[in-house]
C-alpha positions in Angstrom: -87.1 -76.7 -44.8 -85.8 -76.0 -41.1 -81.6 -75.7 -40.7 -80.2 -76.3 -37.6 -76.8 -75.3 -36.8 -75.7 -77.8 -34.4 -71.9 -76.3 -34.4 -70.8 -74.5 -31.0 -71.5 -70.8 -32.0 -70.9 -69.9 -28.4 -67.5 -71.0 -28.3 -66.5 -69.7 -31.8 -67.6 -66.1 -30.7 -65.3 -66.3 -27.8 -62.5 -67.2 -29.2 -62.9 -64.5 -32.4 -63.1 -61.7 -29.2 -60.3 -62.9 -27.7 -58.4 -62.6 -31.0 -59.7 -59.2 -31.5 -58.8 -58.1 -27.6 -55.0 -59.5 -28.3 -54.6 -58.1 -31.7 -55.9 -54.8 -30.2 -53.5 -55.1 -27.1 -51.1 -55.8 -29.7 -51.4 -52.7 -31.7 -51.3 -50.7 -28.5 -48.5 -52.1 -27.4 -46.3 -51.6 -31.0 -48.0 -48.2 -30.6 -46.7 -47.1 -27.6 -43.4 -48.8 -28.2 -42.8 -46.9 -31.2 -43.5 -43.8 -29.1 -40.9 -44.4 -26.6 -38.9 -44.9 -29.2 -39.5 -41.7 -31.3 -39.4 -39.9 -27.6 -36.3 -41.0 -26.7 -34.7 -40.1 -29.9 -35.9 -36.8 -29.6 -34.1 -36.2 -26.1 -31.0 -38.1 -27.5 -31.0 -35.6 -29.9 -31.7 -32.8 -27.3 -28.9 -34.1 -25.4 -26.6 -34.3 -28.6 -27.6 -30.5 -29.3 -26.8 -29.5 -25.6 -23.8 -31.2 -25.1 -22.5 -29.8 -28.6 -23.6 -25.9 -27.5 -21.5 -26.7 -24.0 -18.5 -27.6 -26.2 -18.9 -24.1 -27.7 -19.3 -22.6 -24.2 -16.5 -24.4 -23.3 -13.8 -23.2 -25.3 -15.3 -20.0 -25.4 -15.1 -19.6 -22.0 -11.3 -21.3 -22.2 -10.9 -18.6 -24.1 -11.7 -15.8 -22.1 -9.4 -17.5 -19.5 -6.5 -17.2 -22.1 -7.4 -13.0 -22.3 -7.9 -12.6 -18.8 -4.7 -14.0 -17.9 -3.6 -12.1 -20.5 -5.0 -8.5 -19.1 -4.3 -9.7 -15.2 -0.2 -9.8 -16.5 -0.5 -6.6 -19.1 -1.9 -5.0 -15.4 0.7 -6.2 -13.4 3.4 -5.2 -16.4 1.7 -1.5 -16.4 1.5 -1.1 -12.5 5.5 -2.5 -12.0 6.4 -0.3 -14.9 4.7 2.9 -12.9 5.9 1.8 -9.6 9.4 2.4 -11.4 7.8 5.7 -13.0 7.1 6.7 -9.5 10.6 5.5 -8.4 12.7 7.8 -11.0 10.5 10.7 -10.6 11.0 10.6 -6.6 14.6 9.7 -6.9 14.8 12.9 -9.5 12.9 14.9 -6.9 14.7 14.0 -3.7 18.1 15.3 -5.8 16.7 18.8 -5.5 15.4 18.7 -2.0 17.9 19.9 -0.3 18.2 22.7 -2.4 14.3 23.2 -2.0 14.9 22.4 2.1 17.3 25.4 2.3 16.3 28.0 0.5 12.6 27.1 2.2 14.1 27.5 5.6 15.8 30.9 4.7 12.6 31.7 3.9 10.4 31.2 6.4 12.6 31.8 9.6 11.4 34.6 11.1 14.4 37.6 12.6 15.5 36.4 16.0 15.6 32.4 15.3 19.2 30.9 14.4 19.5 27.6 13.3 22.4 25.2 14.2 21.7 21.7 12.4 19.4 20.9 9.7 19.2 17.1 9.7 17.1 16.0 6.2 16.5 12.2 6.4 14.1 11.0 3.1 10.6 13.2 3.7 11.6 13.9 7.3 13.6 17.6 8.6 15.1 17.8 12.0 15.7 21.6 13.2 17.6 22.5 16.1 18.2 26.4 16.8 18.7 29.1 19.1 15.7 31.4 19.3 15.4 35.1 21.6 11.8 34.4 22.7 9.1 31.8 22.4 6.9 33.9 19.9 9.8 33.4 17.9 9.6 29.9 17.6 5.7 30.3 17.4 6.0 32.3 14.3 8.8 29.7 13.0 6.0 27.2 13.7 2.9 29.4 11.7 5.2 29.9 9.0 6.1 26.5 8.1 2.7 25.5 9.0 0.5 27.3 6.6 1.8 29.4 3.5 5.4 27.1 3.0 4.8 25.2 -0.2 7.5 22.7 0.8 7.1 22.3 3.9 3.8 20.5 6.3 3.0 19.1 9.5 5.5 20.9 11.9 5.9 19.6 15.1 7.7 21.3 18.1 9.5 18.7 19.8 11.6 20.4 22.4 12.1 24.2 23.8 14.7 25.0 27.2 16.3 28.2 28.3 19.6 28.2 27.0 23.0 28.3 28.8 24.8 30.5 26.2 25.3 33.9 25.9 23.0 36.1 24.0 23.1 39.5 22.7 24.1 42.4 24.9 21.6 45.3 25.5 22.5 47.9 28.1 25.1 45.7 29.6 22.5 42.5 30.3 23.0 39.4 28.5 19.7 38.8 26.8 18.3 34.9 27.6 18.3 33.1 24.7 15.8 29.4 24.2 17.5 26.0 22.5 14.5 24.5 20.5 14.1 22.0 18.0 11.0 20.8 15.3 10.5 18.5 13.0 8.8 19.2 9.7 7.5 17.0 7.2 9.0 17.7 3.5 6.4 17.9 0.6 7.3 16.3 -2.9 7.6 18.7 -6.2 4.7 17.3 -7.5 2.2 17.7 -4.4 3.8 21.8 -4.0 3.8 22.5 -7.0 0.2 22.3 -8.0 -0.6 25.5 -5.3 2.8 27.4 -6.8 1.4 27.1 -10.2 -1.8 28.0 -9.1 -1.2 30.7 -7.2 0.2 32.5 -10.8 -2.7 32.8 -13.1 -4.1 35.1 -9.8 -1.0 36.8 -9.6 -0.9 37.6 -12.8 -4.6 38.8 -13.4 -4.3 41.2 -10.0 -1.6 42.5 -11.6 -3.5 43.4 -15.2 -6.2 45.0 -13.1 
């Protein structure tokens, strides 16, 4: 016995792909939705994690603001407090300077200088004298110049032949010169450093 289907096949066929091709689309679809969705809880979470390490940063760094503000007025507390160091020890070394000034310039002025005013004004000395000869104040100069311990930067700032009198010698009144210098006083501190050293060789020239 012969069947014959007589139903549209064709047409039945067609529509089961079509159901196939939608269900597939489907599935891709919910597929990738469902990865978007898993990605962008991931970088939510990322973001979470970030933003909760830049909290950390953040007050660790507020922080460090706190202790450098801290160390930036300790400085400024330690430098004021040796600015006034430096204040009392200069006041308590410019006490003794004219003692120092005087006994320096008996020192180191040469025989034929004699000095009229001393003028000492903070660091600065003003001499005015009478002197026999210009070598003498040359040698005034050298000596304050070089070996004096208290005394630097000497600077001759006037020398004229003098209208007074000098010393007699075989009944002609020896010409005498008016000069005057200025000289720069050192501190205790930046003398005394040579004075000191200058001892130890002192004393070892003297054991040999």
């Amino acid at each position: 016995m012969i069947l014959i289907n007589l139903l549209p096949h064709r047409e039945e066929k067609r529509r089961l792909r079509k159901q196939a091709f939608f269900a597939g689309l489907g599935l891709s679809a919910a597929a990738g939705l469902a990865m978007v969705v898993l990605w962008y809880g991931v970088q939510m979470q990322m973001i979470s994690s970030q933003q909760a390490r830049n909290g950390v940063l953040k007050d660790a760094i507020a922080k460090l603001d706190v202790e450098i503000r801290d160390v930036a007025t300790l400085k400024g507390e330690i430098e004021a407090l040796k600015a006034r160091q430096r204040a009392v020890e200069n006041l308590q070394s410019d006490r003794n300077a004219p003692v120092h000034l005087l006994n320096e310039l008996v020192a180191q002025t040469p025989e034929g200088i004699y000095l009229t005013s001393v003028r000492h004004s903070g660091q600065n000395v003003l001499v005015t004298g009478l002197a026999q000869s210009n070598e003498r104040v040359s040698e005034f100069l050298r000596n304050t110049n070089g070996p004096s311990p208290w005394f630097e930067r000497p600077e001759l700032v006037e020398i004229k032949a003098s209208g007074r009198p000098g010393a007699r010698d075989a009944g002609n009144a020896q010409r005498l010169f008016e000069f005057s210098m200025r000289l720069s006083l050192k501190r205790p501190q930046e003398s005394l450093p040579e004075v000191e050293q200058g001892k130890p060789a002192a004393k070892r020239a003297a054991k040999g």
